[in-house]
Each structure stands twice: as structure tokens, then as C-alpha cells.
N, C-alpha and C positions, 0 to 999 in steps of 0.2 A: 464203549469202544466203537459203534457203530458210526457215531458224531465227527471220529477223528478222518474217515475220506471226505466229508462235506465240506470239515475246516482246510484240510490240504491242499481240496480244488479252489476252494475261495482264494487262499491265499495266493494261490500262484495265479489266479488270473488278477488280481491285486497289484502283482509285479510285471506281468503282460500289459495290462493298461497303463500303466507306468511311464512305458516304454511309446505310449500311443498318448501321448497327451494331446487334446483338441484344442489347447489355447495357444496363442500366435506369440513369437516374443516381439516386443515394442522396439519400432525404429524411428527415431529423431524425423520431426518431418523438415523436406528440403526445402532450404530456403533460397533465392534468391537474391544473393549478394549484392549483387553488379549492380551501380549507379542508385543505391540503397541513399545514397547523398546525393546533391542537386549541385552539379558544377566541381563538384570536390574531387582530389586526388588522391586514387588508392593506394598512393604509395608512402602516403605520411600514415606511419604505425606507431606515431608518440597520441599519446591522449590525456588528457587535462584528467580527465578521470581517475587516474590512478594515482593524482595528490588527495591527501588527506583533506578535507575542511579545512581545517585550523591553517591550511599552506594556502587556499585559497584565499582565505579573507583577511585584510591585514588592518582587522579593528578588534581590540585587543575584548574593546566591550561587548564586540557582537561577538564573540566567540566565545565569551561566558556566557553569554545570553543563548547562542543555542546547545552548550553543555548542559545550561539548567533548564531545556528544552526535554534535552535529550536523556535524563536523569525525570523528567516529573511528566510529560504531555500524555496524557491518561489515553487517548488514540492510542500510543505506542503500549501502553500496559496491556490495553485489553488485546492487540496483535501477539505481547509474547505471552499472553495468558493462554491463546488460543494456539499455541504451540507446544503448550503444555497438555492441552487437551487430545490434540492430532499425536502429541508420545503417548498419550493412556491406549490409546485406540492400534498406534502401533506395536505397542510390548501385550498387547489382549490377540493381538495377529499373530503374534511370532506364537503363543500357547496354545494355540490352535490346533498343532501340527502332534498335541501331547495328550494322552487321555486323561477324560475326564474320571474323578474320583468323587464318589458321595459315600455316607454313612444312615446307617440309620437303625434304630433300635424301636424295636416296637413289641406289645404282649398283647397277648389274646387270652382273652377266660368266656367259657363255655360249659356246655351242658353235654352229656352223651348218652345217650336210653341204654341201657341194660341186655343184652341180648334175650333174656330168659322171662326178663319183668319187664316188659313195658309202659308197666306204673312209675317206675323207678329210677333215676339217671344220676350219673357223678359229673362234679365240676372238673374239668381240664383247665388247664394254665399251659400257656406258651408261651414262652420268651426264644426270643430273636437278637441277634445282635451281626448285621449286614454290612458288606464295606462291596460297593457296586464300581464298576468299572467301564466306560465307553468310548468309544476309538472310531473314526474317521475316517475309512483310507482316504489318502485325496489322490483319488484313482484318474481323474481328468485335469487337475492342476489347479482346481476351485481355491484350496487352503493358499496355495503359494501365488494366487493371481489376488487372492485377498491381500496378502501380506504385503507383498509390489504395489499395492493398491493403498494400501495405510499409509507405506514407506511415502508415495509419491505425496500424499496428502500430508503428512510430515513435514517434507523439504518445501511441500507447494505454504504453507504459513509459515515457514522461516524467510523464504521470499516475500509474501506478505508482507512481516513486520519491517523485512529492509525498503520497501516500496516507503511502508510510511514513513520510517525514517527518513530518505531519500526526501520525500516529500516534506515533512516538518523542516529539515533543514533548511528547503527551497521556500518553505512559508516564513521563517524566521526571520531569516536574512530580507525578505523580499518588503515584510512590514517593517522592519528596521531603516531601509532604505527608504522607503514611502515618509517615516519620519521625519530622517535626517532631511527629504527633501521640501517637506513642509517647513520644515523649520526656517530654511533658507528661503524657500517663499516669502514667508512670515515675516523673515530679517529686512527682505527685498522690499515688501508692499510700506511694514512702517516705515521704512528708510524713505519710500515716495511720497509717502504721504507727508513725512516733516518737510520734504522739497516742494509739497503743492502748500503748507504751510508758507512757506519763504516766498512761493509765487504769487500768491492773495497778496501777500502783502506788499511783494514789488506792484502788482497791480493797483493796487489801492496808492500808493508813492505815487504811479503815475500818471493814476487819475486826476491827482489833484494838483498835479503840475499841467494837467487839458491834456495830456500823450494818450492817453485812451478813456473810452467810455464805459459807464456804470457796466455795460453789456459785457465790459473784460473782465471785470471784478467779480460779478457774479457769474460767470463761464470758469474763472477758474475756480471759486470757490466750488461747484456744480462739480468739476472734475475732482478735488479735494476728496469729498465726499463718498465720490463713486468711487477711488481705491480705499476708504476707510470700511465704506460697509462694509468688503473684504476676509477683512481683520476677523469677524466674529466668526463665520464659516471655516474659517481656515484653523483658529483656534479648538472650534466643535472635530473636525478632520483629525486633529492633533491626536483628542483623547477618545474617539471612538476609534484609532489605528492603537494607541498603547492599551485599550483594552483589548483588542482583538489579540495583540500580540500578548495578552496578559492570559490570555486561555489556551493559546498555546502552549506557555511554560507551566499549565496547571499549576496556575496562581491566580488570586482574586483579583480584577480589573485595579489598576493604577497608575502610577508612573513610571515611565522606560527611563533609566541612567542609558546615554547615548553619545555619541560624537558628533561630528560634523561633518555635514557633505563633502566638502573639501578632503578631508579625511580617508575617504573611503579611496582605495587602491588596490582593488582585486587585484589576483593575480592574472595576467594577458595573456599565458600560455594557452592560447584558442587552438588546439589543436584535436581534431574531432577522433584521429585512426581509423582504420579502416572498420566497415560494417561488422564483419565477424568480432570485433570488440565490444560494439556497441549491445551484439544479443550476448553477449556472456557475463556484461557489465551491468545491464539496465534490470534492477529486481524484478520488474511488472513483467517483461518478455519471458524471463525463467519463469516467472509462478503461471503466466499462460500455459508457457510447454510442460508444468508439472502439473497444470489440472488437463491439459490433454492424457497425460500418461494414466493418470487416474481413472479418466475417461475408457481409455483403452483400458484396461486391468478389470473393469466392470464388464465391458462388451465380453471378455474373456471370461468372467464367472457367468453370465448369462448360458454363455454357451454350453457350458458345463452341466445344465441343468436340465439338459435333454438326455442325460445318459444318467444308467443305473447309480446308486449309494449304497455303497457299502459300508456297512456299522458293524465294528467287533463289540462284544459286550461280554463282561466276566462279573461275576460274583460269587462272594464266599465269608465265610461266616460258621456262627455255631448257633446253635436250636435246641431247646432242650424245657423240660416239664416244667425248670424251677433255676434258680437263679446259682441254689450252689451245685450245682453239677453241667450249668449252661457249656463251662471250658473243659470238658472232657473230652478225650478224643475223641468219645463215639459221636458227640455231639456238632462234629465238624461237618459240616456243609457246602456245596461247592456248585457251578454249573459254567457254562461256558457256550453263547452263541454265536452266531454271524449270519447276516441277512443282507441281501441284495433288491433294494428297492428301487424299481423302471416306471417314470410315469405314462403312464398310458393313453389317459385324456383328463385334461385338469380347466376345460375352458378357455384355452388359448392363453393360457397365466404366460408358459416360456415362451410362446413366440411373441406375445406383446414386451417383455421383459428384453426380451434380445432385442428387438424392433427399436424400443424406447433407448436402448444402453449405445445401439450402434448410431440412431440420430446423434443421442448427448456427443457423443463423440466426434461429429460430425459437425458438430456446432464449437464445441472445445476445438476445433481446427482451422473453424473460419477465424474464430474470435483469434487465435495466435496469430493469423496471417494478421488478421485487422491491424494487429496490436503492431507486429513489425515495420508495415507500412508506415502506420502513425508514429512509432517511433522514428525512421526514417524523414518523414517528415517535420516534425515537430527541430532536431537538429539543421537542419537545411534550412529550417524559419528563424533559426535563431542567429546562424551565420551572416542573413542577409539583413535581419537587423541589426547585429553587430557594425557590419561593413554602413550602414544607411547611420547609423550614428554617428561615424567615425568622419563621416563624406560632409556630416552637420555642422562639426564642434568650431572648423575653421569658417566656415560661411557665416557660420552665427556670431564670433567672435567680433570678425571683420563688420557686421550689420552692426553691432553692440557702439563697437569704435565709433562710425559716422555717429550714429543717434547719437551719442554721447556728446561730442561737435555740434550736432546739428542743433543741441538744446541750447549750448550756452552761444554755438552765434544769434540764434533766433533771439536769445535774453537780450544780448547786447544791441542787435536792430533795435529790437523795440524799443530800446531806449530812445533812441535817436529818431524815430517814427519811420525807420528804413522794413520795418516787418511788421503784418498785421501781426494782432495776437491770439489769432487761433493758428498762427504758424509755432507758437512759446508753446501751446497745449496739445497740439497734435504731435510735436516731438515728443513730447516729456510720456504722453498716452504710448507711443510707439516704443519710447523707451524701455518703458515700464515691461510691458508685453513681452518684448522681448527679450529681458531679464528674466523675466518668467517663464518661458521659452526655454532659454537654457538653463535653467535647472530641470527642467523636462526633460529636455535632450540630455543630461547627467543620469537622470534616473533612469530613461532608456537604456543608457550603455553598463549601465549597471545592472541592471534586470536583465537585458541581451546574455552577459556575459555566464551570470545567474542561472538562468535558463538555460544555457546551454549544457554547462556542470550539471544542470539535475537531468535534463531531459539523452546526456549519458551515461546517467544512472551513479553518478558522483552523491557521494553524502552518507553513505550505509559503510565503508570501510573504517 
């Protein structure tokens, strides 16, 4: 009876600190809206983002292609593996708050001397049979700053895994594209080179009518040549881009079933919204501000750990000489403590502990601003490529056109000796170029467009 004021005062000072929690609650840090975008206006609140994939892309095979990305790319398993493991950690926080429960049985056999003969002693047996009980207050907020703290680590790899998705999509699509545009390369160079074919041999024609010299025949053979090397390079591109994109879809290197450049017709709705979408949409900017918050929830248990703990502890059980009389009532057994432990001097453990928890934190903050910025930036980079493609596609058309002219009047001069014939081969070289060219300038605006869907956080819905 003596024991029941000690527990009284514990407990109620249990429910006074309760009331005095030293942990701080977490607030969102402020960001920086305004001019988040380079030239852009805040009053367009549609955003391309909030199409699906599948509305994005309108290539019937890239959009199987990154379904069976998005079903096998072993990146994305080990992401939602590790959010499986962030929930073990969070349902072990939430039991925290519950006491703990052991058992445990044990005998003892012994000897005891005699009162009267000290030559002489009997064996004693003792059987036990214990059920222990331990309990936590979380008197300064330790238990529920953990639990906030699991939780945020939780949501922070569910962000994760949509970053990578976000990301695999913007890699599938991206070497899909690189394909389709070697391909067209490819189409382009042999295509030049059966026309340096036809050229040798108009050369050769009119050599031997005295219209030009040995020097024209072998200059254009010479050019022949030089778009045929080409051909090997561009084929090795081929299949080291369909093996890259072959580990993506967590499948062994081979060959991409694909379309054609021509083909590809993203969707154009370039519309970026306003910044406050871009941080609510983009998974990398959330899982920064959720390993801040984690960050924070640590600084908060550190603190915690400059003030006393208090432990309840119960046990009970029965004891007894022998096995068949262990459950008797007399044999019932019982105790009940509570203890309050303050550290006093531990070597600087808490204040290095707090020190380290409030830099981390501190660094989890720069790193979010960083991320904002670069996000910000990285859309603003993508708009002006966008617009710088777009400024290409007619200048380059129009440049296409003359060369185009410019080859078959040079043919026709030369016939008639009205054109040397390194004017027949610097067109056709020009030409060449800049067919090649644009399908660069294709793949730009296609990647432009690409880039900008991922970079605001398009691909994980």
C-alpha cells in the first residue's frame, strides 16, 4: 500500500507533461512563387500535366512500350519494394504508443542446509511462470514525433517511386525518339549515297565526252564514300539505343518494334500553370519537402531526450515448489513499478544528437529550395527550346527547298560546262547536311516537348 502515492504522483505528473510537450509542430516552408518561370504568365492555370501519358503520346507502339516499362523496369520494383519497407517501419511506430508484453518460464533447483545439522541439506525446486509488462509514457512527444517521422518517410518513397516513374517514362519515350530518328537518318544517308552513286557515274559520262576531268570523277567518288562510311556508325547507334531502351523495360537487349519519325505527333498543349502546380505536381519537389519533414520530426525526438523517461512496468504470475500446485491461488504473484530516469552527464551524446538532427535539417532545406529553383528552371529551359525549334522548322524547310534547286541546276550546268563541278558536290554535301539537320531539329522538338511533361512532373498519374 505504501507504493500506491509514488504511482499516483507519477502518473499525474505524466499528464502535466503531457500538456508541456517540447516538440514544435511542422510548418511547410515558404516558398517563393513569383516569376518561378522565365518570361511566362501567371495567369495560365491549364497544365499539360494533368494528361495522362497515353493523351500525350499518339504512337500507339510507344505507349505499349512504356506500359511494359512501367509493369517490368526493375528501378521502379526496387522504389515500390522500398515503400513496402518505409510501411514495416511505420505500423512498428504506430505500436509504440502500446505496451510491451513478454513471458517467460523458468525453474530453479537448489540445495538448503538444515537449521539444526549443518552436515545436512534438502533440494528445493522452483517453478515460475511470468507474463512482464512495459509502458512508455511519451511524456515530451518522443513516441508521436517518431511516428510523424515514419509517416513522413512513408509518403517520402511513395514520392520516390513516382519520380522514377516520372523518369522512366521521360527515358522511354526519349530513346524511342532517338530511334525513330536514326532511323530517318539512316533512310536519309543511304538515300545520298545511291544519288553520289548516279553522280560518279554522270561524272564518268562526262568525262569521256572531255566536260570534265579525271579530278571530277574521283572528287565525287571521294564524296560517295564519305556519306557511306556513315552507314556503319549510325547502324552500331541503332542497336546500342534499342539495347539501352531494352533494360529499361527489364528485358534482355534486342530489337524495338517502332514507328516512324514522321509519325510521332505529341500532344502541343504546352501549357506550363502556374508555379503552385508545378510543386504539388513534380514527385522529386514533394519527396524533398517529405524528407524535410522527417528531418524536422528527428530534431523533435532529439530534443526530447534532455528530459526525464518514464517507464511503467507490471508483472505477474504464479510460483510455486512443483508443477502441480504452480496454479493455486496461493501461488499467485504480482509487482508493479515506475521509474523516472534524467540524464545527468552522458558525454555530450544529447547535445551532439540535437546539434547533428538540427544541421540534417538544415541541409533537408537548402536541398528543397535547390530542388524548387532547378525545377523552375529546368521548365523555363524547356519552353525556350520548344519556341527555338519551332523558329527552325520553317528556315530550315525554306534552306532544304533552294539546296534541293541548287543540286539539280548545278547537274544541268555541268552538263553544258556552264558549272565547275565542285559546285554538283558542294550542293549535294550541303544538302545532305541539312537533311540531317532536320531531323535534328525533329528530335529537338520532340524531346523540347518531352522534357517539359516530365520536368512538370507528368508520367506518375
Amino acid at each position: 500500500m505504501k507504493k500506491r502515492p509514488i504511482i499516483y504522483f507519477l502518473l499525474s505528473l505524466t499528464i502535466i507533461a503531457t500538456s508541456c510537450s517540447v516538440t514544435k509542430p511542422y510548418k511547410p516552408p515558404i516558398v517563393g512563387k513569383q516569376d518561378l518561370y522565365r518570361d511566362q504568365s501567371l495567369t495560365d492555370t491549364i497544365n499539360m500535366v494533368n494528361l495522362h501519358w497515353t493523351e500525350i503520346f499518339g504512337d500507339t507502339l510507344l505507349e505499349n512500350i512504356i506500359q511494359e516499362g512501367i509493369d517490368n523496369n526493375l528501378d521502379l520494383k526496387i522504389a515500390y519494394s522500398r515503400i513496402i519497407q518505409a510501411q514495416a517501419y511505420f505500423d512498428q511506430s504506430r505500436l509504440a504508443f502500446i505496451p510491451g508484453l513478454s513471458a517467460d518460464v523458468s525453474t530453479l533447483n537448489g540445495k538448503q542446509s538444515n537449521n539444526n545439522n549443518t552436515t545436512s541439506s534438502t533440494s528445493v525446486h522452483l517453478y515460475q511462470l511470468n507474463v512482464n509488462a512495459s509502458w512508455e509514457a511519451d511524456l515530451w512527444g518522443k513516441l508521436k514525433s517518431s511516428k510523424r517521422a515514419a509517416l513522413a518517410s512513408l509518403l517520402q518513397s511513395a514520392a520516390y517511386s513516382r519520380t522514377v516513374q516520372t523518369k522512366l517514362v521521360a527515358n522511354i519515350a526519349n530513346y524511342y525518339y532517338n530511334l525513330v530518328a536514326l532511323d530517318q537518318e539512316l533512310k536519309i544517308t543511304e538515300e545520298s549515297v545511291k544519288n553520289w552513286i548516279s553522280t560518279v557515274n554522270i561524272m564518268k559520262a562526262l568525262k569521256e565526252a572531255n566536260v570534265v576531268t579525271e579530278a571530277a570523277v574521283v572528287q565525287s567518288e571521294a564524296s560517295r564514300y564519305a556519306a557511306e562510311v556513315t552507314i556503319p556508325d549510325l547502324k552500331q547507334l541503332i542497336k546500342q539505343t534499342e539495347n539501352a531502351l531494352s533494360i529499361q523495360l527489364g528485358r534482355k537487349p534486342g530489337q524495338i518494334i517502332r514507328g516512324k519519325l514522321s509519325e510521332q505527333e505529341p500532344g502541343n498543349l504546352l501549357h506550363t500553370g502556374i508555379p503552385a502546380q508545378l510543386l504539388s505536381n513534380r514527385p522529386d519537389v514533394q519527396e524533398a519537402e517529405l524528407n524535410l519533414r522527417y528531418n524536422f520530426e528527428l530534431t523533435n525526438i532529439a530534443r526530447t531526450y534532455f528530459y526525464p523517461t518514464l517507464v511503467i512496468s507490471a508483472s505477474g504470475g504464479f510460483s510455486g515448489s512443483s508443477v502441480s500446485n504452480l496454479f493455486n491461488p496461493t501461488s499467485l504473484i504480482g509487482s508493479i513499478a515506475a521509474g523516472l530516469v534524467q540524464p545527468l552527464f552522458n558525454h555530450g551524446i544529447n547535445k551532439a544528437r540535437l546539434k547533428v538532427a538540427q544541421e540534417a535539417q538544415k541541409q533537408a532545406l537548402l536541398t528543397f529550395q535547390n530542388i524548387v529553383l532547378t525545377a523552375g528552371q529546368e521548365v523555363s529551359d524547356d519552353m525556350v527550346s520548344y519556341q527555338s525549334t519551332i523558329e527552325k522548322t520553317s528556315l530550315r524547310d525554306s534552306q532544304i527547298v533552294n539546296l534541293q534547286k541548287a543540286v539539280e541546276y548545278t547537274q544541268l550546268l555541268v552538263r553544258y560546262s556552264s558549272a565547275n563541278y565542285t559546285e554538283v558536290l558542294n550542293a549535294q554535301q550541303s544538302l545532305l547536311s541539312a537533311q540531317l539537320n532536320q531531323v535534328n531539329d525533329r528530335l529537338q522538338q520532340l524531346q523540347a516537348i518531352l522534357n517539359l511533361y516530365h520536368d512538370l512532373g507528368g508520367g506518375w498519374k
